[in-house]
C-alpha positions in Angstrom: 13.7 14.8 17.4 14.2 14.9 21.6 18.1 15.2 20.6 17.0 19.2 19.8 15.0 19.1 22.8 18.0 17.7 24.7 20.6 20.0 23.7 18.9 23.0 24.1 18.0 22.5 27.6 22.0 21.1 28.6 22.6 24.9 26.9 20.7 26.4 28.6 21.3 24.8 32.1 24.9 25.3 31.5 24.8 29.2 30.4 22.3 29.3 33.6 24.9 27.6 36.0 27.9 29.5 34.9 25.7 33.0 35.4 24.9 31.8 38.5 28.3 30.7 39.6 30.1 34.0 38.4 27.2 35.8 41.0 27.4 33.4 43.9 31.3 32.3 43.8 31.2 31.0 47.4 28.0 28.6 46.7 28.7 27.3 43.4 32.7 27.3 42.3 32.0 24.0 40.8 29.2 25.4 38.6 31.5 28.4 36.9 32.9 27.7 33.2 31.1 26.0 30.1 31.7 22.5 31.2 31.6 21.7 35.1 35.4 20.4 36.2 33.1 18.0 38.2 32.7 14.8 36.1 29.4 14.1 38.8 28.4 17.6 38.5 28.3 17.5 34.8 26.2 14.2 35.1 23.9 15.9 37.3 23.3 18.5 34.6 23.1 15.8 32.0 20.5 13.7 33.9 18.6 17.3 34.5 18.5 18.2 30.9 17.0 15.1 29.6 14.4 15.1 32.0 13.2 18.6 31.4 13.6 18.0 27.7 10.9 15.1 28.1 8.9 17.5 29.9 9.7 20.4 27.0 8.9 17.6 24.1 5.8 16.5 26.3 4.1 20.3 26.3 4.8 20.4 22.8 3.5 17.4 21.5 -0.1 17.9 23.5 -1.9 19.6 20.6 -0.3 16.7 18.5 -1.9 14.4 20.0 -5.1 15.6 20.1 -5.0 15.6 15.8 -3.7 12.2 16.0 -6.9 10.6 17.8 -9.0 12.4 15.1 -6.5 11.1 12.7 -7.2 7.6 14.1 -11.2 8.3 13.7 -10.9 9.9 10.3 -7.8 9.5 8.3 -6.0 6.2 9.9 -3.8 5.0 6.8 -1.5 8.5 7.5 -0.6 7.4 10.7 0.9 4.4 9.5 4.5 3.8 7.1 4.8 2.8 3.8 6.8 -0.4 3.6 9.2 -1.7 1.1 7.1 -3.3 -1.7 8.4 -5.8 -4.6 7.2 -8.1 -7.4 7.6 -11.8 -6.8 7.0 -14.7 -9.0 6.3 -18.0 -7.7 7.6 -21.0 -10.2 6.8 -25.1 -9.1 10.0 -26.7 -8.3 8.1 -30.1 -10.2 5.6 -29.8 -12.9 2.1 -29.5 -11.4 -0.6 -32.2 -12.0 -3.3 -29.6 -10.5 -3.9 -25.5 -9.8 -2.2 -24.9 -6.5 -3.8 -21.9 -4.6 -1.4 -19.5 -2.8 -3.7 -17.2 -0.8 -2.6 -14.2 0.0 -0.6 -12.9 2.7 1.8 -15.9 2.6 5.4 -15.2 4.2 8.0 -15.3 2.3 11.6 -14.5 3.6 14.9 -12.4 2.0 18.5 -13.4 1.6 20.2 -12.1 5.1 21.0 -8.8 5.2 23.8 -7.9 8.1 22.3 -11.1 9.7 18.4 -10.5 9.5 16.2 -11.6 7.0 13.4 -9.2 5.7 9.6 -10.9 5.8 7.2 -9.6 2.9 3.6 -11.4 2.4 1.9 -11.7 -0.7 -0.9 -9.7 -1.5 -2.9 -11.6 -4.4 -4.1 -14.9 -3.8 -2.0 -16.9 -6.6 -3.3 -19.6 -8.3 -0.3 -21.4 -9.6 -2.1 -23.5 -12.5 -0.1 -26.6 -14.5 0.4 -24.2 -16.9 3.9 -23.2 -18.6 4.3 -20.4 -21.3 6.7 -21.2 -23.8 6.4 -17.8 -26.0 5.1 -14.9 -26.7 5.3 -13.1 -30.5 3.1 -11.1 -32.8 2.3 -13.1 -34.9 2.3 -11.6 -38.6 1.6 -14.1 -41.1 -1.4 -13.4 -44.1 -3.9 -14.9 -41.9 -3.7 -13.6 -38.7 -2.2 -9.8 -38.6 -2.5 -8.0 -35.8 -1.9 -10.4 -33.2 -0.2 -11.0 -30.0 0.4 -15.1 -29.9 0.4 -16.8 -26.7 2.2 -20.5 -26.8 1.6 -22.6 -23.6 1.2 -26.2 -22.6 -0.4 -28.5 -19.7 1.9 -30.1 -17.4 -0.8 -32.8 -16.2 -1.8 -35.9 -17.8 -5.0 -35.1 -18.5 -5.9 -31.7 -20.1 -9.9 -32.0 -19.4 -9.0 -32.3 -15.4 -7.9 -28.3 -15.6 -10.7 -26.3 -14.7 -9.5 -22.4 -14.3 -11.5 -19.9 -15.3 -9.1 -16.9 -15.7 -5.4 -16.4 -16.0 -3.3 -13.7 -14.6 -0.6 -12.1 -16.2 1.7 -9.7 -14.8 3.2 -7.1 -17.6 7.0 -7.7 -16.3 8.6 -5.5 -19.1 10.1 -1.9 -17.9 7.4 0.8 -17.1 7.6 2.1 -20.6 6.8 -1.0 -22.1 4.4 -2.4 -20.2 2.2 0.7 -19.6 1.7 0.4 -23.8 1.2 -3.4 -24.0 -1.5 -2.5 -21.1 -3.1 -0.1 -23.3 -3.2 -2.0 -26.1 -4.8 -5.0 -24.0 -7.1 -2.9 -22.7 -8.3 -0.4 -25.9 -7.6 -2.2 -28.7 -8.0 -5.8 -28.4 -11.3 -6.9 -31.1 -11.3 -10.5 -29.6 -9.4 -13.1 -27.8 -9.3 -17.0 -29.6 -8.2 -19.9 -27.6 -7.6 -23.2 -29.0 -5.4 -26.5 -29.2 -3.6 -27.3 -32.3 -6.2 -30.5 -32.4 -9.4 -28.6 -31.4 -12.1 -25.9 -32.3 -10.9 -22.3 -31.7 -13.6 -20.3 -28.5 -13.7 -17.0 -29.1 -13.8 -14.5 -26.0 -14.9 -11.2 -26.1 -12.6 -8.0 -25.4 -14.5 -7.9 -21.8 -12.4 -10.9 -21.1 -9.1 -9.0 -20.2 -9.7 -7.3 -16.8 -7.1 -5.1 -14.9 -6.6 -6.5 -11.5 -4.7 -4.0 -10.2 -7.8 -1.8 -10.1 -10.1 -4.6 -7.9 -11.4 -3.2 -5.0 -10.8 -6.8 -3.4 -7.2 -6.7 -3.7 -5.7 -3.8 -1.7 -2.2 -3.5 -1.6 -2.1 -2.8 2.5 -4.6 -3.9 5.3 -8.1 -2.3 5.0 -8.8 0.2 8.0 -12.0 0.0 9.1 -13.3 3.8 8.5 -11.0 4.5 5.4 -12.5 5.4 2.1 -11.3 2.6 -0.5 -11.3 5.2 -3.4 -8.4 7.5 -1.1 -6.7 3.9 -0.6 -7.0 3.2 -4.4 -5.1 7.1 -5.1 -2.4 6.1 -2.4 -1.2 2.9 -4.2 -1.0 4.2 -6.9 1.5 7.1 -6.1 3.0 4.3 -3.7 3.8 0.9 -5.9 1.8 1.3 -9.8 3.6 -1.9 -10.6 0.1 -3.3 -8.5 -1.8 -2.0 -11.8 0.0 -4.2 -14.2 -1.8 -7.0 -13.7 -4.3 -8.5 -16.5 -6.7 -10.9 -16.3 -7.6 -13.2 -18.9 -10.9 -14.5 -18.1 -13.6 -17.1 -19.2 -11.4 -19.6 -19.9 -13.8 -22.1 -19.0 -15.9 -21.6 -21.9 -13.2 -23.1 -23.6 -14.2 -27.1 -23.3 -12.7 -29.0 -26.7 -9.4 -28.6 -25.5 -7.7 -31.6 -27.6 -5.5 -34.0 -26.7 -2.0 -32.5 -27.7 -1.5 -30.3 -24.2 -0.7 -27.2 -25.7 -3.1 -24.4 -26.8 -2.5 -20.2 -27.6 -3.9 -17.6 -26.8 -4.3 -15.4 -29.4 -5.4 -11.4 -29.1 -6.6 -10.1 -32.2 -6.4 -6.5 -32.2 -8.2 -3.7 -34.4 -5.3 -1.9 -35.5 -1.3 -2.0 -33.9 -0.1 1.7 -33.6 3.6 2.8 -34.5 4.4 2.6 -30.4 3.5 -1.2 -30.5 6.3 -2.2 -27.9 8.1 -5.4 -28.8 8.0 -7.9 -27.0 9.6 -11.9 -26.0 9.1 -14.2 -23.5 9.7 -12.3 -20.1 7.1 -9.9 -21.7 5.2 -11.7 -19.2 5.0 -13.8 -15.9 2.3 -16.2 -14.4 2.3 -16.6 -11.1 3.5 -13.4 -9.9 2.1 -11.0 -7.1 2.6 -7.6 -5.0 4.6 -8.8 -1.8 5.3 -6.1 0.8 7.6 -6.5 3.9 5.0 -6.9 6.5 4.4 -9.4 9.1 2.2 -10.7 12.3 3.8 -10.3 15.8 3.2 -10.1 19.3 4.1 -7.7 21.5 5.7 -8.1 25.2 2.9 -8.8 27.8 1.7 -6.1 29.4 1.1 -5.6 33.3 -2.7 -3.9 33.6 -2.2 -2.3 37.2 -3.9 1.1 36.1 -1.2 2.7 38.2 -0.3 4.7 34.7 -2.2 6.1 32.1 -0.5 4.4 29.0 1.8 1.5 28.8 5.2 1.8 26.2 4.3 -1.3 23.3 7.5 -3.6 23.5 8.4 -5.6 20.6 8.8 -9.4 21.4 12.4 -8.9 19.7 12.5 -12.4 18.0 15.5 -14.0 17.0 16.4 -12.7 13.4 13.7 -9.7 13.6 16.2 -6.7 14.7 15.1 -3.5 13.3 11.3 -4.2 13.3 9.4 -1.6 13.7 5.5 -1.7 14.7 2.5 -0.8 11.5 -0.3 -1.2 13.8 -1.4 -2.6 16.4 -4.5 -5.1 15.3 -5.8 -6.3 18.8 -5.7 -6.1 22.4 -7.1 -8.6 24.5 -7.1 -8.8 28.8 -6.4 -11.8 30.9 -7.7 -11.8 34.3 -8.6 -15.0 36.3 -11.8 -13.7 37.1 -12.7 -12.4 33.8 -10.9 -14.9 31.4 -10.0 -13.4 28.1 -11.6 -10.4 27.4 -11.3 -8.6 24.2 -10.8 -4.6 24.0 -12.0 -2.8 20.5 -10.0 0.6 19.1 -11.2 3.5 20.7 -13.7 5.4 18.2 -15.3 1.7 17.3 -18.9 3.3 18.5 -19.4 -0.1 20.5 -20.4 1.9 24.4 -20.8 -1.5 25.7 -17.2 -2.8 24.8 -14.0 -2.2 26.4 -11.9 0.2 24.4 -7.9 1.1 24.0 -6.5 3.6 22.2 -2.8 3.8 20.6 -0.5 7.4 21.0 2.4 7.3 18.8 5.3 9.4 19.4 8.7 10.2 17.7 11.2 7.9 19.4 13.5 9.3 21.9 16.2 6.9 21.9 16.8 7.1 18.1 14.8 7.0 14.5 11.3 5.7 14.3 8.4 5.7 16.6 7.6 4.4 19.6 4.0 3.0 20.5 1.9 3.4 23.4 -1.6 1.7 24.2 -3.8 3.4 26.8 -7.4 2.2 28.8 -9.8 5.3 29.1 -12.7 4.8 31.0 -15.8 7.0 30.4 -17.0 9.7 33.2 -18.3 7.9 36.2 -17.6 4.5 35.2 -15.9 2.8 38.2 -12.8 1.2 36.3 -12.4 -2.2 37.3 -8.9 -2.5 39.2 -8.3 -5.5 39.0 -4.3 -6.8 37.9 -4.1 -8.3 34.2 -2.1 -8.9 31.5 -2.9 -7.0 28.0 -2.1 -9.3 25.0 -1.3 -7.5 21.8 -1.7 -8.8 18.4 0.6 -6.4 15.9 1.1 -5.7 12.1 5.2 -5.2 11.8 7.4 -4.0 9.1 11.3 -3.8 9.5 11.8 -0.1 8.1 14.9 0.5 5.7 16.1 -2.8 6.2 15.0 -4.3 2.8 15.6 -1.6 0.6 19.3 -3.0 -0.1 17.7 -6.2 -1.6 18.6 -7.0 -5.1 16.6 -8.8 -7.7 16.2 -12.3 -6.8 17.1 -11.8 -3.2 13.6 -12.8 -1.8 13.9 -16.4 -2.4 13.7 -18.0 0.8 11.4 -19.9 3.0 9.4 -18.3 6.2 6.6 -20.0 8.5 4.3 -20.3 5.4 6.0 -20.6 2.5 4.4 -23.3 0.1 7.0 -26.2 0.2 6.3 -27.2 -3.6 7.3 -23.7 -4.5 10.6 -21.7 -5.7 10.6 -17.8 -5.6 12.2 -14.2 -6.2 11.3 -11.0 -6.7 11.4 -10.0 -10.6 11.2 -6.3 -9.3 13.3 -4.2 -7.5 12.4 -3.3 -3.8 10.5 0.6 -3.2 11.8 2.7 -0.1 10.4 2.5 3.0 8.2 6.2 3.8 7.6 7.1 7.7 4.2 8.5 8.6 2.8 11.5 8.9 3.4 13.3 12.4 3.1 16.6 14.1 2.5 19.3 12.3 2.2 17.7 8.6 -0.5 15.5 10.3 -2.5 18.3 11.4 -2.0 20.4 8.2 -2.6 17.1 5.7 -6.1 16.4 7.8 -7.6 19.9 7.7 -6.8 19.3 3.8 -8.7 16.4 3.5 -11.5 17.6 5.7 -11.9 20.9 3.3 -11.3 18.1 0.2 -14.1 16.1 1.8 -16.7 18.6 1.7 -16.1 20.6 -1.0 -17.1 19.9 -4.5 -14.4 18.2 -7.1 -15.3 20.9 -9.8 -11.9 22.5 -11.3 -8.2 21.7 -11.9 -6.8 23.1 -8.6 -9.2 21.5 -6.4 -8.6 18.2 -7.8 -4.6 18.3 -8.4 -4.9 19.4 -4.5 -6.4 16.7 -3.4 -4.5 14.2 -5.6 -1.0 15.9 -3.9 -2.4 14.8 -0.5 -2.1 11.2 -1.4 1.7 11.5 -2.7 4.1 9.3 -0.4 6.1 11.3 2.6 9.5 11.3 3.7 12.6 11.8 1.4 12.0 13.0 -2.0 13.3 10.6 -4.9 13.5 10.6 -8.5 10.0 8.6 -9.0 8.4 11.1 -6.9 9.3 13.8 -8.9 7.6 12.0 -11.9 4.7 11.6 -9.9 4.2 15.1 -9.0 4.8 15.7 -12.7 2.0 13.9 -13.7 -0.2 16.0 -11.4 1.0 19.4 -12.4 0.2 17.9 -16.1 -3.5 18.4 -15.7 -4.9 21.7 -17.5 -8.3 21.5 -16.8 -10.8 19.4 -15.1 -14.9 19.9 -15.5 -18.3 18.1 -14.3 -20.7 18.4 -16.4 -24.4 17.3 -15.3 -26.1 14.8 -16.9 -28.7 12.1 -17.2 -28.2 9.1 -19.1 -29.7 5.4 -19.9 -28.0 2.5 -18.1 -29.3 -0.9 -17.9 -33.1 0.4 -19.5 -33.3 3.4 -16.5 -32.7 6.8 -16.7 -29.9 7.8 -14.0 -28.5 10.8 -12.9 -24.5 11.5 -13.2 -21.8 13.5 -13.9 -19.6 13.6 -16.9 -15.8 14.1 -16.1 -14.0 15.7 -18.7 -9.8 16.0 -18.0 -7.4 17.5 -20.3 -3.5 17.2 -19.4 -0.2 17.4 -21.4 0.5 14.2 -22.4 4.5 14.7 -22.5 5.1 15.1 -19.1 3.7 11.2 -19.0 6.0 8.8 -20.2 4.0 7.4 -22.8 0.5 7.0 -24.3 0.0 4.1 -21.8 1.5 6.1 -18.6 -1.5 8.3 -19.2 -4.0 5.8 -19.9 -3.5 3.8 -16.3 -3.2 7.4 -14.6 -7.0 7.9 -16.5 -8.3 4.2 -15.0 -7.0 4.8 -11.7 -8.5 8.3 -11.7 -11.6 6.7 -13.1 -12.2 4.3 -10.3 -11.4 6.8 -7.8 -14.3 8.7 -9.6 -16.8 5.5 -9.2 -15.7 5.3 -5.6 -16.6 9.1 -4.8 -20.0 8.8 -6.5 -22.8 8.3 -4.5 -24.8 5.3 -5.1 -27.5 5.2 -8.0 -25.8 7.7 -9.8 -23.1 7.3 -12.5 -19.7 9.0 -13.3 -18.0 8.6 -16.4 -14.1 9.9 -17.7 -13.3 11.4 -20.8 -9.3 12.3 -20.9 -7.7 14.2 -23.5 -4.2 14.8 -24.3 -3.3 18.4 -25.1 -0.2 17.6 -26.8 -1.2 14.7 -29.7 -5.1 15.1 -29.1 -5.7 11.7 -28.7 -8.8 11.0 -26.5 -9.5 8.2 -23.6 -12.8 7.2 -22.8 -14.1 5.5 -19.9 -17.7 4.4 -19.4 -20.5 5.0 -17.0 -19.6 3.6 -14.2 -22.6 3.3 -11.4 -21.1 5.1 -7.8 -20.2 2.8 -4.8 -20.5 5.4 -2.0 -22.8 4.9 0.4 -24.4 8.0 2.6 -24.4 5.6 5.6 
């Protein structure tokens, strides 16, 4: 970006000096021609041009940053990157004689690439039970049809000492494939049996498998603190819908008599197995498997307080083996002083008048791609700033850009600062490209769009698929990208429809969603039915408390029909 800004002005100093030399001979002979003979004349102009094209940059960029404190206040997630996401699966290097819990954001490191290893975290908590699966079938013998048949076994000695409640599967098949096993765990399971070869069979109900993709509790990047979950829940899904192919089998522990043979199925019965059924084996699906995303804690160079400057550049600590990191957000800022001690500063916008405050400009780098980071100390009107020298501490969030986006399958597989010990790893998905963040001009158009989306009314086809393009990723345009804006321009029509129903013995106020789209601009049946439940708990998440939305999605194409039901609003007013 300043390069433009650069040559421009070394251009137009140049043009400038040889005008002025053909005029003024005697004054300037060194000056005349495109490139001055002079090798220090030349740097001269050099050393002028990129200081007035800071200056040119710095006039343009004022409006700029005005829209990017609102977008701090308002719309915070757009001024931060996507990073490089994957699918790991952890696997216990010795057979477990107890659940291990893996909580989430764990480190876990990449094979070297040129020299420097890429750092993701998890973002599930795992819990790595003594639990192996040795196969999975349908099962279509005379007395059980229609079933998918789960085989595991217990690794500990003693089966009755297992006390999980739930098990999480990730649907590890390609998207095709997985999307329809999803939609037949989700639609058109009748009942779930588990039982020992040597034991009584518990039956679960079909509320037993849960999608925990969709779990408010589990985002896929930090929460900001004044970002509406529902937009966050719309933004994973255009960035990484691998996070939505997770199922939950739960209330397991109804399941007491569990035998004495260690090994037990799972069986799903279903009501009826359609022509797509998708087939399936034993990498169908993985335990112990979670989102990772390259992303890690850092600190920044200490920073010398003298209030001599307005803002202070954010340096990177530049840790051995962490070349080409690149700053997500800054998390916190805290003051030294020895008369003070440690003194913690909040975000500017935090609504806290008797806190210190910061506030973070980020601008287009001028030494090459990326963006650079500066934190600043404002002091409101009359406040006598306190001058005193001290050192600002800052706490960052840190991705390392394109780096990982070479990584193969199986390349993140090595230990970092808190890698479980008793645990082997690698990613069984390949790694998503890294997406810069919104700035200049894009920023300020995307806000205004969400501002208008904000207050106006979801109530046809073209306001909605606007406000779903708002949330598609930035940056270079890709193949999967195309598919997602596909799916958008697949809706025909959209309409609310008023309404008051019964829920939980109370009458309650709602709206009934009805959405038609093509379904062949979807990959499959299943494709549409998680682009339905995401939209569906985007819908819950927009609807005001103590009233109810519910989905109904039809496919214009085959006619088939996806329902969703009531589900009671989470917004709150205040």
């Amino acid at each position: 970006m300043f390069n433009a800004y650069y040559e421009r002005e070394l251009t137009h100093l140049r043009s400038l000096a040889a005008e002025f030399a053909a005029r003024n001979p005697a004054l300037a002979p060194l000056l005349s021609g495109g490139v001055a003979p002079d090798p220090d004349v030349e740097r001269l102009l050099e050393g002028t041009a990129f200081l007035t094209g800071m200056v040119h940059q710095r006039l343009d960029d004022e409006f700029p940053e005005f829209i990017q404190e609102l977008a701090h206040l308002l719309f915070p997630q757009y001024l931060r990157p996507m990073p490089c996401m994957s699918v790991l699966k952890f696997t216990p290097k010795v057979p477990l004689a107890e659940t291990v819990q893996i909580p989430a954001g764990v480190e876990v490191a990449s094979v070297p690439i040129d020299d420097v290893r890429a750092i993701f975290r998890t973002v599930f908590p795992v819990s790595v039970e003594p639990v192996t699966l040795h196969s999975v079938r349908w099962d279509r013998d005379d007395v059980a049809r229609q079933s998918l048949l789960l085989e595991l076994s217990f690794d500990g000695d003693d089966v009755s000492a297992w006390r999980a409640d739930r098990l999480r599967f990730y649907l590890a098949d390609g998207f095709s494939e997985a999307t329809r096993l999803l939609l037949l765990l989700s639609r058109h399971v009748r009942e779930i049996r588990v039982g020992a070869p040597d034991g009584p069979v518990t039956v679960l109900p079909p509320s037993a498998v849960e999608l925990a993709g969709l779990r408010p509790d589990l985002p896929l990047l930090p929460n900001e603190d004044n970002v509406q979950p529902a937009y966050n829940l719309l933004r994973e899904y255009f960035a990484f819908h691998d996070k939505f192919l997770f199922v939950d089998v739960r209330g397991l522990d109804r399941w007491r008599e569990r035998g004495r043979s260690g090994r037990f199925t799972l069986r799903f019965m279903f009501d009826s197995l359609p022509a797509w059924t998708p087939e399936v084996h034993l990498a169908s699906l993985a335990l112990n498997a979670t989102p990772v995303v390259n992303m890690f804690e850092d600190d920044a160079h200490p920073i010398s307080l003298d209030h001599r400057q307005a803002e202070y550049p954010i340096r990177l600590s530049r840790q051995p083996g962490r070349q080409g990191e690149q700053i997500y957000r800054v998390k916190s800022v805290t003051a030294h002083a020895a008369h003070t001690g440690e003194v913690p500063y909040q975000p500017f916008g935090a609504f806290e008048a008797d806190r210190r405050l910061y506030h973070v400009r980020i601008a287009p780098s001028v030494l090459g791609e990326g963006y650079d980071h500066y934190v600043g100390i404002p002091y409101a009107r009359g406040e006598v700033p306190d001058v005193t020298p001290q050192t600002l501490s800052l706490r960052l969030t840190c991705t390392q850009g394109k780096l990982p986006e070479g990584l193969r399958l199986g390349d993140i597989s090595q230990n970092a600062d808190t890698t479980p010990a008793r645990m082997s790893f690698g990613n069984i998905r390949g790694v998503t490209s890294y997406r810069q963040p919104l700035m200049g001009e894009r920023l300020l158009w995307r806000m205004l769009s969400l501002l208008s989306a904000n207050h106006a009314r979801l109530a046809n086809r073209d306001q909605l698929c606007s406000l779903l393009t708002l949330h598609l990723p930035e940056g270079c345009p890709t193949q999967g990208d195309q598919a997602l804006v596909q799916r958008i321009n697949a809706i025909e029509k959209f309409e609310s429809h008023h309404e008051r129903r019964f829920l939980r013995g109370s009458a309650v106020e709602g709206n009934h969603l009805e959405l038609t789209c093509r379904g062949d601009q979807f990959v499959n049946l299943g494709d549409l039915f998680l682009f339905g439940a995401v939209l569906d708990e985007f819908f819950a998440g927009i609807t005001s408390l103590n009233t109810f939305s519910a989905l109904t999605l039809r496919d214009s194409v085959s006619g088939e029909i996806l329902q969703w039901p009531p589900k009671i609003g989470r917004q709150r007013l205040l």
